[in-house]
N, C-alpha and C positions, 0 to 999 in steps of 0.2 A: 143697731149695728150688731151682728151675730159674733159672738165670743168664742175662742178656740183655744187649743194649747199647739206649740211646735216644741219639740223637741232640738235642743240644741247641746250639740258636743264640741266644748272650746279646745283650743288647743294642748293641755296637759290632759284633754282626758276626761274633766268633769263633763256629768250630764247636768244639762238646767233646762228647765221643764218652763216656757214662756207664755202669759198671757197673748193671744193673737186676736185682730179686729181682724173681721174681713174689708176686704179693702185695701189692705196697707201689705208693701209690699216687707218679704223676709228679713231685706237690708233694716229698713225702720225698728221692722222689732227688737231685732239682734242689736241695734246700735243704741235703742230704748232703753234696755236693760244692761247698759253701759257693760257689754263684752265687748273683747278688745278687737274689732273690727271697721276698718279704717275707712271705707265708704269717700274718698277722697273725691268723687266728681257727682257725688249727692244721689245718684241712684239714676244716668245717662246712661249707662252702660257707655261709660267713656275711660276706666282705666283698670278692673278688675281687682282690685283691692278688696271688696266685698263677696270672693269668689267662697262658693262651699261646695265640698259631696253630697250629696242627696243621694240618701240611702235606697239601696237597688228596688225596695220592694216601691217606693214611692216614684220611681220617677215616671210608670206609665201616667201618674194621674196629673202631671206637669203638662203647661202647654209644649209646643215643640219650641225645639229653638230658633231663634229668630238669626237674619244674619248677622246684625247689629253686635250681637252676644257670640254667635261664633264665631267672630272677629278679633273680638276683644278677646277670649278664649285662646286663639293660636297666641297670641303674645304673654300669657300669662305663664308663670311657674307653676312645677307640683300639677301640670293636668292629668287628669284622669278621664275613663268616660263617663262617672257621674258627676262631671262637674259641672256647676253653672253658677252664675251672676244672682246672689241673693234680691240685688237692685231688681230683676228680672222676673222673679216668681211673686205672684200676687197672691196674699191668700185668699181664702176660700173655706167653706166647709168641707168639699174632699179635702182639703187639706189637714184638715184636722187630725193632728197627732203626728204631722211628718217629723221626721227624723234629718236632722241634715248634721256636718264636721265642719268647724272651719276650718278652711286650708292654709298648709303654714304660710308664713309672711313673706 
């Protein structure tokens, strides 16, 4: 299984620099390394609680959005248009070194 790093900015501000499997999606990791992100319907793209920014330079290498996620996206707080559903990005090797914010609560 190919090993990676994501880049994660919690909500005061710190950067934490997280081991990533490929495979697993960014909800998993982030929730792995017990940051405070609530993942409350396990990674269905059913309630946006796991929602982040993904940093401008990263998000051509994202798949698109699916409707599932921009669904759940118009209901959520704090949107922007980098935002998207952690549950929803799977890593990768592009992936490696993305930068993403969790968005506030």
């Amino acid at each position: 299984m190919s090993k990676g790093k994501i880049n994660v900015i919690d909500r005061e501000g710190k950067l934490h620099q997280l081991e990533a499997k490929k495979g697993l999606v960014l909800m998993e990791i982030i929730r792995d390394a017990d940051l405070p992100i609530e993942a409350a319907c396990g990674g269905c793209a059913a309630c946006a609680t796991c929602h982040v920014y993904v940093d401008k330079d990263w998000n051509n290498k994202l798949n698109k959005i699916e409707d599932e996620e921009e669904s759940m996206l118009d209901q959520a707080f704090h949107v922007k248009e980098n935002s998207r559903l952690s549950c929803q990005i799977e890593y990768n090797d592009d992936l490696d070194g993305i930068l993403v914010t969790l968005a506030p609560e």
